[in-house]
C-alpha positions in Angstrom: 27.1 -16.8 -19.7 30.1 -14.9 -20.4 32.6 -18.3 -19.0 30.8 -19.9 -22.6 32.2 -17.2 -25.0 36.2 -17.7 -25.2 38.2 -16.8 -28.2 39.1 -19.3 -31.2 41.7 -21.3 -30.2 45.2 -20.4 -31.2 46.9 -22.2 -34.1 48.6 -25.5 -33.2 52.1 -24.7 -31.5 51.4 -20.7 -30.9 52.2 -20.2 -27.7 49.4 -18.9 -25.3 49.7 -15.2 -24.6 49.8 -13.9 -20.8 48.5 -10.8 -21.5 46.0 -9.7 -24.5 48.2 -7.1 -27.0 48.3 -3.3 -25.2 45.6 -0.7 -26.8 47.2 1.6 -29.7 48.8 4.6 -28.4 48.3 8.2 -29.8 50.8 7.9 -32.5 53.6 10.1 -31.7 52.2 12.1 -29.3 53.8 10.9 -26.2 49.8 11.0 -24.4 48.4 8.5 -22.0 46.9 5.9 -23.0 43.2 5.8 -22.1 40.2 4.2 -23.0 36.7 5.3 -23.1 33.8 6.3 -24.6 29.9 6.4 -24.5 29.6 2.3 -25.7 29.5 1.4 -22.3 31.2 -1.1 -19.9 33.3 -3.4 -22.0 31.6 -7.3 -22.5 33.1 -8.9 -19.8 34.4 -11.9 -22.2 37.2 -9.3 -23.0 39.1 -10.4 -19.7 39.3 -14.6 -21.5 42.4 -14.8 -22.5 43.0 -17.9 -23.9 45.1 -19.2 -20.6 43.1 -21.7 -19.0 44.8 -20.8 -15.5 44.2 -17.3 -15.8 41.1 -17.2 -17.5 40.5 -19.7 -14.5 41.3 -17.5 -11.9 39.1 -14.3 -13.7 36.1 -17.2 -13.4 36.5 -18.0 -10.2 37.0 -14.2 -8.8 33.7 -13.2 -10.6 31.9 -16.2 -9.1 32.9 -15.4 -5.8 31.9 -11.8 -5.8 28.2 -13.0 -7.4 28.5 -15.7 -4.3 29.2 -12.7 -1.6 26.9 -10.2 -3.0 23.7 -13.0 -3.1 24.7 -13.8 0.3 25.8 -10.3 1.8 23.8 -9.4 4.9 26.1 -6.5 5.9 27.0 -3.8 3.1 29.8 -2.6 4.1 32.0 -5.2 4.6 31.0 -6.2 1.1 32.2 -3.3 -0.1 35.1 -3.2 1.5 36.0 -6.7 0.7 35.2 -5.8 -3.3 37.0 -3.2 -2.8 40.3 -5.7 -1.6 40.1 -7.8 -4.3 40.0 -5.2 -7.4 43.5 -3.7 -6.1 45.1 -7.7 -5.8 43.5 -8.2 -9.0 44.7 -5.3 -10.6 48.0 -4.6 -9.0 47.0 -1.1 -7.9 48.1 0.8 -4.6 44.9 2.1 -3.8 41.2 1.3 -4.9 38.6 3.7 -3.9 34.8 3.5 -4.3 33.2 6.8 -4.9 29.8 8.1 -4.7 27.7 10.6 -6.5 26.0 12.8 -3.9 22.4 11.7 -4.8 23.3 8.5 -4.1 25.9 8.4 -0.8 23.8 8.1 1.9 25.5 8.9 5.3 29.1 8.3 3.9 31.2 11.5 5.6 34.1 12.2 3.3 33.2 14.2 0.4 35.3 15.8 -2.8 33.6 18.1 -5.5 30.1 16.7 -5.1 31.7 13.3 -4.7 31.7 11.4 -1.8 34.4 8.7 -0.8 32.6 5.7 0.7 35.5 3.4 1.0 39.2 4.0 0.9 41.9 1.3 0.9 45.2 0.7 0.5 47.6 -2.4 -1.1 47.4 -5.0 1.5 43.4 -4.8 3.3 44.7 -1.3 5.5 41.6 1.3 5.4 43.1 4.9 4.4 42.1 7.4 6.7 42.0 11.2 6.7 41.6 13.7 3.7 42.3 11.1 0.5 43.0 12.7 -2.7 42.1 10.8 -5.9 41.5 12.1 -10.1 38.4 14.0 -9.4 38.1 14.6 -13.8 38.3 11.4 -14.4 35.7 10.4 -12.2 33.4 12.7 -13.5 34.2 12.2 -16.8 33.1 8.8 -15.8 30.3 9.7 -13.9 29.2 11.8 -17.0 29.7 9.5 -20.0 28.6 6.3 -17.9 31.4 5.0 -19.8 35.0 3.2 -18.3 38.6 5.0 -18.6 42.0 3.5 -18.0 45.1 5.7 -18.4 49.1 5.6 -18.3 50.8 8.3 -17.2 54.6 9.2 -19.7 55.1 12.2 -18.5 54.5 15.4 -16.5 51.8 16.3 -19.1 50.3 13.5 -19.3 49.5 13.7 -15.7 48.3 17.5 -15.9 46.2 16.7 -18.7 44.3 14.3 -16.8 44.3 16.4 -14.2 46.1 18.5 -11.1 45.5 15.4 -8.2 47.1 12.9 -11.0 50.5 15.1 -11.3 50.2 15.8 -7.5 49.8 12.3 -6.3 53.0 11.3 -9.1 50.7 8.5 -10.2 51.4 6.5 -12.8 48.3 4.2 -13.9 44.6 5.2 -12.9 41.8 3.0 -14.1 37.9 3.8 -13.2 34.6 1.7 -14.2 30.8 3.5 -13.9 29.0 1.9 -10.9 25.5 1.8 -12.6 21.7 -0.1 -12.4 19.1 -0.5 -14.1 16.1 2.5 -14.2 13.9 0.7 -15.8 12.7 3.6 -17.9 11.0 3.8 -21.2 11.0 -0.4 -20.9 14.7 -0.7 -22.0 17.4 -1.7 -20.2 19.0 2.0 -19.4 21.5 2.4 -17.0 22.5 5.2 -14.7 25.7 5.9 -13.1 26.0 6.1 -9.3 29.6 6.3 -8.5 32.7 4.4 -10.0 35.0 1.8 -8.8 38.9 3.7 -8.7 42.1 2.1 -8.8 45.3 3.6 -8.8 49.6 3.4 -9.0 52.7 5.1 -8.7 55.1 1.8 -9.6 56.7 3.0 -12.4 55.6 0.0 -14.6 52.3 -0.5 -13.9 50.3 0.1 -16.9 46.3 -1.3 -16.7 45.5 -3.6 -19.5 42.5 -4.3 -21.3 41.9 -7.7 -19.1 42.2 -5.4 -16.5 39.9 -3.4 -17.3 37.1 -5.8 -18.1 37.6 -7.5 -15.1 37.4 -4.6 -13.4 34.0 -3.1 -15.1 32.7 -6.6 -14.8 33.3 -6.6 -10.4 31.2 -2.7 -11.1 28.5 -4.6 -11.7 28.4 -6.8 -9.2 28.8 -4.0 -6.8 26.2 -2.0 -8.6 23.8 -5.1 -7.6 25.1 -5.1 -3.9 24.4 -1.5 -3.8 21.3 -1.4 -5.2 20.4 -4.4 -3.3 20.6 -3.0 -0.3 18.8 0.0 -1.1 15.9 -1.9 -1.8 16.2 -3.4 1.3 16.3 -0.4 3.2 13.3 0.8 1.3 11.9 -2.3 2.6 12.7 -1.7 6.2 11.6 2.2 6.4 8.5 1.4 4.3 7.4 -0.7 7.1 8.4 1.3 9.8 6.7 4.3 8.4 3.4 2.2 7.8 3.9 0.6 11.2 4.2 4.9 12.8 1.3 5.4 10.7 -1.0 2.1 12.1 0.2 3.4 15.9 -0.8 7.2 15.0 -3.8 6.3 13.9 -4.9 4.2 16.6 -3.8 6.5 19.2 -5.6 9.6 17.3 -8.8 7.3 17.3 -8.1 6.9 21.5 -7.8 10.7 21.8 -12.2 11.3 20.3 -13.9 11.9 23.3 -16.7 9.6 24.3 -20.0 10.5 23.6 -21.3 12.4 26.4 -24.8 10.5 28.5 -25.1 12.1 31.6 -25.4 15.8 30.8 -29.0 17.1 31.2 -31.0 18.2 28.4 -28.9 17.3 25.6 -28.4 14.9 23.0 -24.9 14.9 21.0 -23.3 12.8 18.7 -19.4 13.2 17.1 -18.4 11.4 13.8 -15.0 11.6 11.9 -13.3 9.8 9.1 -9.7 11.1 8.1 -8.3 11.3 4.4 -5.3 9.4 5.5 -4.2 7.4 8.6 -4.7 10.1 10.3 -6.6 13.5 10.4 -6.3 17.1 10.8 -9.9 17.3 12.1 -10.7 16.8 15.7 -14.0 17.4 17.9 -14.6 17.1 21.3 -16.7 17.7 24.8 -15.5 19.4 27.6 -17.1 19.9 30.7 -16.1 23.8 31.4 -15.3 25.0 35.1 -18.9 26.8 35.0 -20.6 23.5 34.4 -21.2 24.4 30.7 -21.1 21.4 27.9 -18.2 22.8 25.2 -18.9 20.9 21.7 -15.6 21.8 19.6 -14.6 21.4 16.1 -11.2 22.0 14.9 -9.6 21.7 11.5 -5.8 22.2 10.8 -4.9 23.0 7.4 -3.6 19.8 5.3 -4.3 16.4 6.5 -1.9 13.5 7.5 0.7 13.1 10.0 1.8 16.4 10.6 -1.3 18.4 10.9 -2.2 15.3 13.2 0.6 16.0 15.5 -1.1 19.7 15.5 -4.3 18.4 16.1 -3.2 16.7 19.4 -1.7 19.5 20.9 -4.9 22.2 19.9 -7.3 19.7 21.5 -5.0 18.7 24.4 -4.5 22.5 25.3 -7.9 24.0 24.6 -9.7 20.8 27.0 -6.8 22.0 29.4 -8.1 26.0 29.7 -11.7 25.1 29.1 -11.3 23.7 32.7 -10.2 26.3 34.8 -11.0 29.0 32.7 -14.1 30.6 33.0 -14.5 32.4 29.7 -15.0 30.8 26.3 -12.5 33.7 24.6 -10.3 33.7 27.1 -9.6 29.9 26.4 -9.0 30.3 22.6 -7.2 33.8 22.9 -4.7 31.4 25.3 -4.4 28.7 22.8 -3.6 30.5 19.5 -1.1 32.4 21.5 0.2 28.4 22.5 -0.4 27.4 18.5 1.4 31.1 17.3 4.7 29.6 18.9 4.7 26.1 18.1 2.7 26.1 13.9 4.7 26.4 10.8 4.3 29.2 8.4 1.0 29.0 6.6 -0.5 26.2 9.1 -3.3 27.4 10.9 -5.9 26.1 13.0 -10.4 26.6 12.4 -12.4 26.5 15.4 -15.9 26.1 16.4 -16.7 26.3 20.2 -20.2 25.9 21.6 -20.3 26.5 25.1 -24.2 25.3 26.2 -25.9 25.2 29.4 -29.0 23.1 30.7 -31.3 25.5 29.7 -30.7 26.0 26.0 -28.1 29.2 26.4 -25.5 28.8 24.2 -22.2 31.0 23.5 -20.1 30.6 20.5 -17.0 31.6 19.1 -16.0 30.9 15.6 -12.6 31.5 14.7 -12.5 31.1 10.7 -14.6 28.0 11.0 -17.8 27.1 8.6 -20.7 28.4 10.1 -23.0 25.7 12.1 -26.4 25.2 10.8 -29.4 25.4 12.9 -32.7 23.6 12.5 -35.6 25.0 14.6 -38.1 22.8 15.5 -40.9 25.2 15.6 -40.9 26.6 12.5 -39.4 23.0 10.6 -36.6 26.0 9.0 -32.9 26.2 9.0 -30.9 29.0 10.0 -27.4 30.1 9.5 -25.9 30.9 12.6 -23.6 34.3 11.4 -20.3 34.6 13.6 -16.6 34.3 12.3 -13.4 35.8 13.3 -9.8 35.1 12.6 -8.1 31.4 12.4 -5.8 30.0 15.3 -1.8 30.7 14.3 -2.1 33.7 12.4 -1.9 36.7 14.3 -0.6 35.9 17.6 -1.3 38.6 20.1 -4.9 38.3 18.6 -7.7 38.6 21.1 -11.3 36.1 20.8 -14.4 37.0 22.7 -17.6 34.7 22.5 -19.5 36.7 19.3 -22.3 34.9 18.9 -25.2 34.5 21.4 -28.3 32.1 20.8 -31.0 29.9 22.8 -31.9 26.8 21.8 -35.4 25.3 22.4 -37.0 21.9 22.6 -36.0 20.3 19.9 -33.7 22.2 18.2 -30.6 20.9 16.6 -27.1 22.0 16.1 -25.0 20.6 13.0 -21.3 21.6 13.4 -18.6 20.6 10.4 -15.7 20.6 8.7 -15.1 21.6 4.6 -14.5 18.3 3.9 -18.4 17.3 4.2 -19.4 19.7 1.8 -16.5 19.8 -0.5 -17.1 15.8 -1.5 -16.7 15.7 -5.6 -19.1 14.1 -7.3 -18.0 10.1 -8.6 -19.9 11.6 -11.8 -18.3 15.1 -12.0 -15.0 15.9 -10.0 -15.9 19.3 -10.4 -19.3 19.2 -8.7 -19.1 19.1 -4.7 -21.6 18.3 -2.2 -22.3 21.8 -1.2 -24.1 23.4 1.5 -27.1 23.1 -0.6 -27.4 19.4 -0.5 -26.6 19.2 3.1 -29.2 21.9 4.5 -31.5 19.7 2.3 -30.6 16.1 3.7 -30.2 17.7 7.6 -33.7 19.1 7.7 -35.4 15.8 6.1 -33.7 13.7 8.6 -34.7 16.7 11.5 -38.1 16.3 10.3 -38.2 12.1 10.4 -37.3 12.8 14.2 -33.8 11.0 13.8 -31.4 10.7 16.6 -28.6 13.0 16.6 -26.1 9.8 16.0 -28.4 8.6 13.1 -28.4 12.2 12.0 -24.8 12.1 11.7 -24.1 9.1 10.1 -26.8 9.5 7.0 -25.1 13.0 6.6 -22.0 11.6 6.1 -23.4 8.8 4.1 -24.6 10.7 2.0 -22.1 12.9 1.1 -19.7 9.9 0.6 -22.1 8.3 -1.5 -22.4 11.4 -3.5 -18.6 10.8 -4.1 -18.6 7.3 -4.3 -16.5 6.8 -1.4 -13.8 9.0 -1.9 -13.0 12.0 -0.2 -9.6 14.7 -0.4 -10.4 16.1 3.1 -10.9 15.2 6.3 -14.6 14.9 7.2 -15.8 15.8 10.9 -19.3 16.7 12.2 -21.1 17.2 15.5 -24.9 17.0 15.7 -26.5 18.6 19.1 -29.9 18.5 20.2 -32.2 20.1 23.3 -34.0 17.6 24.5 
């Protein structure tokens, strides 16, 4: 540790120095005094002097600031307190801790894409209102990750180091790189955040080189603090978010309709599995105001939390018409004019509404959805049931109307979906899906074997998860309906 690496003892009856000798000036040229570079912070032994009281005191300040920032539950009284002790320490006026944008977080006082997250003055008083500080040198340290101390000699000095400097009439400014670790490429690479300011007008305050060792070595103790409690914030919001996402989820699963058993003549079964916590597919069965059986499939573009939200409100609203409005287009012609107001940009809404009655008469509207498949019992074949229109959301005084008209016989069954069934990648080949072909295929074997419409469902989905070992980019929904 650096308390182990003190300099060689001084000759026998040399008196200790209080101070380490000042840095070389420019020769002659009557310039501040600065120090700086792209070597990074100086080694923190720099600020052992050889005085065992003030090498002492150094020890004991840097212990106490690795003591408050392992123990720290509140950030900003850290800060602020760090903040304190680097002007006592260093004799300044004012100490300032300064942020880079990227990294400021809901600090309100900003300075050319800097932003001030504490100000303070000699003597613990907080400096309010518009505080002006070296903005060059700050960058310059922000930029070189690399610590500068200066002495101000005269007026162009000062306006070399820049306008606030000769402004302000200060006479020593001293800034240290706030930095962590990135962990990048395996090294130990560092990235400035924001800096660590001090500042004087006392006419014979000059920085030294303990100072400014001290001074780099309390940076990185703030550095910790600061990335300390970043991490813990990731923490928290991490799970929060996964805690929104669990909730979601759960009350997305309460929103699927129950499976329909008391409506005469039919058989139906719904089955769902979202790509992510939640999904952008929905179906459902609505009981229309002229006693019809609605089966709806929807699919919002995307999947996840915000196509979710979508999802509820499509549903939510088109159960809401079905039930006091008589006609099928009428409904959907209401809710994309609901959807046009309230969808993003490119979001849009598929639909699939089958409006059936007892007797087999069915009435659909498609609106940009996958064609539903239809197996007829008589003839063992599948059929392609051809209607499509426009999507929900994209035109918004658009007009729907039922466009496709069928009967359904004994037997006969119905398989609604959404593209994630059939767009399943092959474990094998990621560039091979499940395809229509594989599914006509597997839906009229398991029609043939005389399967339930719930056992119909499942295998289909099986199987196209099985194709894909599991995995799946899309939302997968399908209905399966049958005249019984």
């Amino acid at each position: 540790m650096f308390w182990n690496r003190k300099k060689a003892p001084p000759k026998p009856g040399a008196p200790l120095p209080a101070t380490p000798p000042p840095l070389p000036r420019t020769s002659g040229s009557g310039r501040s005094n600065s120090s700086g570079g792209n070597s990074g912070p100086p080694s923190s032994v720099q600020f052992l002097t050889g005085d065992s009281d003030l090498d002492r005191r150094s020890v004991e300040v840097l212990l106490e600031a690795i003591a408050r920032v392992s123990e720290a539950r509140n950030i900003d009284e850290l800060l602020i307190d760090i903040v304190d002790r680097s002007i006592e320490i260093a004799g300044a006026e004012r100490g300032l801790l300064i942020l880079a944008d990227s990294s400021a977080g809901d600090s309100s006082r900003g300075e050319g894409g800097l932003t001030l997250r504490v100000a303070r003055g000699k003597g613990g008083e907080t400096i309010a209102g518009d505080t002006r500080f070296s903005t060059s040198i700050v960058k310059r340290v922000l930029d070189q990750d690399s610590p500068v101390k200066a002495t101000v000699q005269s007026d162009s000095d000062a306006l070399e180091l820049g306008r606030s400097v000769f402004d302000l009439k200060l006479r020593a400014v001293m800034c240290v790189p706030l930095s962590a670790p990135t962990n990048q490429g395996g090294g130990d690479e560092r990235a400035a955040r924001g800096v660590l300011y001090v500042d004087s007008k006392a006419a014979t305050r000059e920085f030294s080189a303990r100072d400014l060792s001290l001074f780099a070595a309390l940076s990185q103790h703030i550095s910790i603090a600061l990335e300390n409690a970043r991490l813990h914030l990731h923490s928290i919001e991490k799970t929060r978010l996964e805690h929104s996402f669990e909730l979601a989820s759960a009350i997305q699963r309460g929103l699927m309709p129950p499976i329909p058993r008391d409506v005469s003549s039919l058989e139906v079964h719904g089955w769902y599995r979202p790509a992510e916590r939640t999904s952008g597919d929905f179906f459902d069965f609505v009981k229309t105001v002229d006693k019809r059986l609605a089966v709806i499939v929807g699919d919002v573009t995307g999947h996840g939390m915000g196509p979710a939200l979508i999802t509820a409100a499509a549903q939510a609203s088109l159960r809401s018409f079905l039930r006091v409005v008589p006609d099928v287009g009428t409904a959907v012609t209401m809710l994309n004019q609901d959807l046009s107001e309230r969808v993003e940009p490119g979001m849009f809404v598929t639909l699939l509404v089958c409006a059936i009655r007892a007797d087999g008469d069915c009435q659909i509207l498609n609106a940009g959805h996958h064609e539903p498949l239809l197996w007829r019992k008589a003839s063992g074949t599948i059929e392609t049931v051809n209607c499509s229109g426009v999507a929900l959301g994209i035109v918004p005084d658009g007009t729907y109307v039922s466009d496709g008209h069928l009967n359904l016989g004994t037997g006969d069954l119905m398989l609604a979906y959404t593209d994630g069934l059939i767009e399943a990648a092959s474990i094998e080949n990621r560039e091979e899906l499940y395809g229509e072909e594989r599914l006509r295929a597997e839906f009229s074997r398991l029609c043939l074997e005389g399967a339930s419409t719930e056992v119909i469902a499942k295998k289909l989905a099986e199987d196209a998860l099985s194709f894909s070992g599991g995995a799946h980019d899309d939302d997968i929904t399908l209905v399966v309906l049958r005249r019984t």
